[in-house]
C-alpha positions in Angstrom: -30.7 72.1 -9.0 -30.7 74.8 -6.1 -35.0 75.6 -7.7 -35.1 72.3 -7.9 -34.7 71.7 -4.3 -36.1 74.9 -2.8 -39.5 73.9 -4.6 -42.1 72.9 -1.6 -43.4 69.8 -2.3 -47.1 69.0 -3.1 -49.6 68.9 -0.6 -51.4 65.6 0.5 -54.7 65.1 1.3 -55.3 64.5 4.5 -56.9 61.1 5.5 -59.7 62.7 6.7 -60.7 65.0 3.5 -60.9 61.5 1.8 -64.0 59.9 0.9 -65.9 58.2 3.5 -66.1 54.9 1.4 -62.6 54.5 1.9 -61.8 55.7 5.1 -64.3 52.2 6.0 -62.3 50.1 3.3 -60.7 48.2 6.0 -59.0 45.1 5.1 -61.7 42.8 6.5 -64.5 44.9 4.4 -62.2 44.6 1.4 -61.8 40.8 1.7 -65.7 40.4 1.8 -66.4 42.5 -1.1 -64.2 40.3 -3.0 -65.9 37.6 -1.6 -69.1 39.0 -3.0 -67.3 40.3 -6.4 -66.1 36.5 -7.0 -69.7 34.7 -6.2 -71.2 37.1 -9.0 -68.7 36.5 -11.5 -68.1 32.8 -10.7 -72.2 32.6 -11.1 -71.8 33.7 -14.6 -69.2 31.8 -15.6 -70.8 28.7 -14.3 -73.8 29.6 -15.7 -72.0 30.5 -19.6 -70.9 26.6 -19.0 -74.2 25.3 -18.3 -74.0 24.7 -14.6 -75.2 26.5 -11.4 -72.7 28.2 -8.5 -75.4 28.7 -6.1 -77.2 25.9 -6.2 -77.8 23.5 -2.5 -75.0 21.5 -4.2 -72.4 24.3 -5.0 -73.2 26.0 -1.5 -73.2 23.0 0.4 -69.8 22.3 -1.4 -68.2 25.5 -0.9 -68.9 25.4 3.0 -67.7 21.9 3.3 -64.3 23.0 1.6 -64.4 26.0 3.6 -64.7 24.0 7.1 -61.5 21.9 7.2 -59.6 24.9 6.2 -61.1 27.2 8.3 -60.0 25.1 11.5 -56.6 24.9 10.0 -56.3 28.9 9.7 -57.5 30.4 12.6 -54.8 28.5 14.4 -52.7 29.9 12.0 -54.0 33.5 12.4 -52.9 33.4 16.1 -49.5 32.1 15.4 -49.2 34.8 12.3 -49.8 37.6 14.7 -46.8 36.8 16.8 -45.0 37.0 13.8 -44.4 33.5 13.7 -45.8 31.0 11.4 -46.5 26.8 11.3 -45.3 24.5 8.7 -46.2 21.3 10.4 -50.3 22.0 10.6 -50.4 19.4 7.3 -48.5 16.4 8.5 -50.5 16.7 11.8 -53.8 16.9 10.6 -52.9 13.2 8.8 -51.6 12.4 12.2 -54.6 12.9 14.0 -57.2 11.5 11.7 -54.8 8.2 12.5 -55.5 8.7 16.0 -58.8 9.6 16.4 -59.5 6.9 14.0 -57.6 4.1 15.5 -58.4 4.6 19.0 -62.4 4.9 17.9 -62.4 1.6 16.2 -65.7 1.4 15.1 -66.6 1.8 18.7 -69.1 4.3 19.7 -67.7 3.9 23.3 -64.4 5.4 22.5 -65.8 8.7 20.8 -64.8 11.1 23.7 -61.2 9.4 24.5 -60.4 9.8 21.4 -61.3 13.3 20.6 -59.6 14.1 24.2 -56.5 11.6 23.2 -56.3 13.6 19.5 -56.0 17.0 21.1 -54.0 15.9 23.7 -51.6 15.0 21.2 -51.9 17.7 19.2 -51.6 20.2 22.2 -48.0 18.3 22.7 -47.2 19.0 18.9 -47.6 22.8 19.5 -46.0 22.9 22.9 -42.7 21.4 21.1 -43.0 23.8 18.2 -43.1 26.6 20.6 -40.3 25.6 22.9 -37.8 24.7 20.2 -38.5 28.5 19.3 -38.4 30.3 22.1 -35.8 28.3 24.5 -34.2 27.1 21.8 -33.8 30.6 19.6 -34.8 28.1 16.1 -37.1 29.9 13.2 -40.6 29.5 13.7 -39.7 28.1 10.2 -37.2 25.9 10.4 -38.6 24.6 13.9 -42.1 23.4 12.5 -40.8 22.3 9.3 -38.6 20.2 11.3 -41.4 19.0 13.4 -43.3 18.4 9.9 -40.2 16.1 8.7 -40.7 13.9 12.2 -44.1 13.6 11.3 -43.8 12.4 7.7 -41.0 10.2 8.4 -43.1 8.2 11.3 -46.4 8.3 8.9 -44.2 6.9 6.1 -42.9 4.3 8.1 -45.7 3.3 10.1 -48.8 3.1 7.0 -49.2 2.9 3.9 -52.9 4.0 3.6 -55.8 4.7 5.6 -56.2 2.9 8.9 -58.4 3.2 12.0 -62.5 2.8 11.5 -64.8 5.8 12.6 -68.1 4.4 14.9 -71.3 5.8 11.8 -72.4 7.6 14.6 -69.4 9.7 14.5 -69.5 10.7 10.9 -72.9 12.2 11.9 -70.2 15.0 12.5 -68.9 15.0 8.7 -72.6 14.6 7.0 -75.1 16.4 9.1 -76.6 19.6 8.4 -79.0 22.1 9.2 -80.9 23.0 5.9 -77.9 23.7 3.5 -75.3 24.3 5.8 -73.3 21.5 7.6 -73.0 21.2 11.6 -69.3 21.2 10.9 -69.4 24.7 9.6 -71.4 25.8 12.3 -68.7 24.5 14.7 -65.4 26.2 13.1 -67.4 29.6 12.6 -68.0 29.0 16.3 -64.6 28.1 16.9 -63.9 31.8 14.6 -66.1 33.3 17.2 -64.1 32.2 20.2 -61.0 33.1 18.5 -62.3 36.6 17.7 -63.4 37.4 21.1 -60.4 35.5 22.4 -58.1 38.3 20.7 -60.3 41.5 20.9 -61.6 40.8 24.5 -58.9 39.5 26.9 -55.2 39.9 27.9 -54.1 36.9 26.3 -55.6 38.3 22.9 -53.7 41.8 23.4 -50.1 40.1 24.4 -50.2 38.3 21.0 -51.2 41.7 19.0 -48.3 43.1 21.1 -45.8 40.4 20.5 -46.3 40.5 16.7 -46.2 44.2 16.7 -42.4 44.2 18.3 -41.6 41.9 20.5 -38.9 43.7 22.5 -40.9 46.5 23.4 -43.6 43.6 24.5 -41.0 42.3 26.8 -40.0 45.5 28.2 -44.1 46.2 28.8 -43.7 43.0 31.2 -45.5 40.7 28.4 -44.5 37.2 28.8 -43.3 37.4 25.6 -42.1 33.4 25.4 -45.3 32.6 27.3 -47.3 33.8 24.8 -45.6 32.2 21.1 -45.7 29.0 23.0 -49.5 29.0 23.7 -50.4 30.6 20.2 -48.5 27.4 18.7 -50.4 25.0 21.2 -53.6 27.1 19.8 -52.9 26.3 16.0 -51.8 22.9 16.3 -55.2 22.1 18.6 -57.0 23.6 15.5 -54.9 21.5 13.1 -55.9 18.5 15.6 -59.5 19.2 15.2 -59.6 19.8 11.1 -58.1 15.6 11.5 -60.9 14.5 13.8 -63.8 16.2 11.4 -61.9 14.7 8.1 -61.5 10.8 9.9 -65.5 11.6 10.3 -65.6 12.5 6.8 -63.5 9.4 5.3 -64.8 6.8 8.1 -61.2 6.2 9.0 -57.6 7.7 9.0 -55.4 8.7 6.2 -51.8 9.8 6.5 -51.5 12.2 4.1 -55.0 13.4 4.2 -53.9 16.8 5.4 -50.5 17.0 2.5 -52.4 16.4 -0.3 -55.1 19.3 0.0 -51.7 21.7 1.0 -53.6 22.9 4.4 -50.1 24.0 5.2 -49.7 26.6 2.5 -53.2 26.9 2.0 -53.6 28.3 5.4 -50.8 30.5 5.2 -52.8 32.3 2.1 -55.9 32.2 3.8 -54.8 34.4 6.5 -53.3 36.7 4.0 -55.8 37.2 1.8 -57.9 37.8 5.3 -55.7 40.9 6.0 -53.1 39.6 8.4 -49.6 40.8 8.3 -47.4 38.0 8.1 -44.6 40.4 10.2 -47.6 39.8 12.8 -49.0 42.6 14.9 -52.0 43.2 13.0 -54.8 41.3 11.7 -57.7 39.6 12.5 -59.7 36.0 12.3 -62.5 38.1 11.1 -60.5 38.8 7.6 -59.2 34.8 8.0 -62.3 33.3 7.2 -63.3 35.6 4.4 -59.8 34.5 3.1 -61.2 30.7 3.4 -64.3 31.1 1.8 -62.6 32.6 -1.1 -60.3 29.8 -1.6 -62.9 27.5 -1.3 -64.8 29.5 -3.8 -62.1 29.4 -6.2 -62.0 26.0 -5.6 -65.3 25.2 -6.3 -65.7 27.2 -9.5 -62.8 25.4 -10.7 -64.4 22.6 -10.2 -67.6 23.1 -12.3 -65.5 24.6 -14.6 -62.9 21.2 -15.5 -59.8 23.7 -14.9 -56.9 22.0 -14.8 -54.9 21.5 -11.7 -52.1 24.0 -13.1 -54.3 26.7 -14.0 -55.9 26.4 -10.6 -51.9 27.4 -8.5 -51.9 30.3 -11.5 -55.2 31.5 -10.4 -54.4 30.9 -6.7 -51.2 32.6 -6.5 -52.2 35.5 -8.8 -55.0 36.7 -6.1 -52.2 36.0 -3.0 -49.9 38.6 -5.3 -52.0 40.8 -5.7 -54.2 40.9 -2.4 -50.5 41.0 -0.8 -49.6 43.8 -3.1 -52.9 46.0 -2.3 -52.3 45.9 1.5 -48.7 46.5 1.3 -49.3 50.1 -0.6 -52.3 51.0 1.5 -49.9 50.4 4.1 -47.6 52.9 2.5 -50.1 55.5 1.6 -51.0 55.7 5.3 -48.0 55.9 6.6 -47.3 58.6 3.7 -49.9 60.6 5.4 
């Protein structure tokens, strides 16, 4: 026992006498090269089947799946970091395709006061979320599944299918494109942009990294620690809002459950995961987000062309979450080992 004990333990390497390759295998590089990893061998899979990944059709659809989602999660990503999350983004994407959609109808002339009307809305949404969980000391999870319960329970009451009528010229928005890729997608990797150099470049960016890293030493840093969970839920449900105005454009009107049915709630959660962020908050990035939505939407779309069941699809899906989630959890340890 006493040898046992005495016996120095073995030497680690140090971080710096590892390979370069992997000193650079940040999470972000990690996500893409699965990104990359997964076109290849979806292409041959497709191809063994007799179809074609790559083609205008297959990109044009994997950027199209990719663009509704993406809005959805880099809200998400900002509410993440503060170590919070949203339940509710689903219900009010359905919410606002109703209201961008009603208050349009089928005139051009009410394009812009309904866009401003929809955000304005979904701006309220977020403030709620965040005040129920900072004044009123609720779980960012019980508080936005609450708010997601309101929501169902006025869209079941009030419709029973799609309502509203989108002016043609506004599903210019939904159709458009510039060579393969659609104007929509331009817009939310725009959006990613501003998000990006919204949380690398200013103050507001750094309070959230600081909130979701601890909280209580943010407060006692003078961080307006309350100040900033309520505007990074105002954020993510304005991004929610948006991902309902581009599908009304898409569907030519409102649908309730437009936003349940493809699981944007959920869904985003994984895409920010798979991009890297820590769901504890603190760390992360929208960068890794919307690698994390093109490969759901990849999945997606291979599934597609393949005829894979609708089961085998939530295998698949939550197989990569595990294991993604796994990977970054033990190069977490191993450099904290070190």
């Amino acid at each position: 026992m006493t040898a046992i004990a005495d016996r120095p333990a073995a030497p680690q390497r140090p971080a710096h006498d590892r390979p370069k390759w992997t000193q650079k295998l940040t999470p972000v590089v990690s996500v893409y090269l699965a990104l990359v990893v997964l076109l290849i061998v979806g292409s041959v899979l497709v191809a063994v089947d007799g179809g074609t990944l790559l083609d205008q059709g297959g990109i044009l659809n994997i950027l199209t799946r990719s663009t509704t989602l993406g809005l959805v999660a880099i809200g998400q990503t900002l509410v993440i970091l503060t170590g919070k999350l949203d339940l509710s983004v689903a219900y009010l994407i359905g919410l606002c395709s109703l209201i961008a959609a009603e208050t349009m109808a089928g005139d051009p002339g009410n394009i812009v006061f309904a866009v401003v009307l929809t955000v304005a809305v979904a701006a309220v949404v977020g403030l709620v979320n965040g005040l129920v969980i900072t004044r009123l000391k609720v779980n960012a999870f019980i508080a936005t599944l609450g708010t997601a319960l309101i929501i169902r329970g006025y869209l079941e009451n009030g419709y029973e299918g799609p309502a509203g009528e989108v002016p043609r010229a506004f599903q210019h928005l939904g159709y458009d494109r510039i060579g393969p890729i659609p104007i929509s997608t331009l817009l939310m990797l725009a959006l990613a942009g501003l998000a990006w150099w919204y949380l690398g470049r200013t103050r507001g960016g750094y309070h959230i990294y600081a909130v979701g890293g601890d909280e209580d030493v943010a407060r006692l840093s003078g961080v307006r620690t309350q100040r900033t969970i309520v505007k990074a839920h105002v954020l993510c449900s304005i991004a929610a809002g948006l991902a309902g105005i581009f599908l009304a454009s898409r569907l030519g009107s409102g649908a309730p459950y437009v936003g349940t049915d493809a699981g944007y709630d959920l869904e985003s959660i994984a895409a920010v995961v798979l991009g890297g962020t820590l769901l504890a908050g603190g760390r992360g990035g929208v960068a890794g987000t919307i690698g994390g939505v093109f490969i759901l939407a990849t999945l997606d779309t291979i599934f597609d062309d393949l005829g894979v069941t609708p089961f085998f699809k939530d295998v698949v899906r939550g197989v990569v979450l595990i294991v993604a989630v796994a990977l970054y959890a033990r190069r977490q340890l191993s450099r904290r080992g070190k």
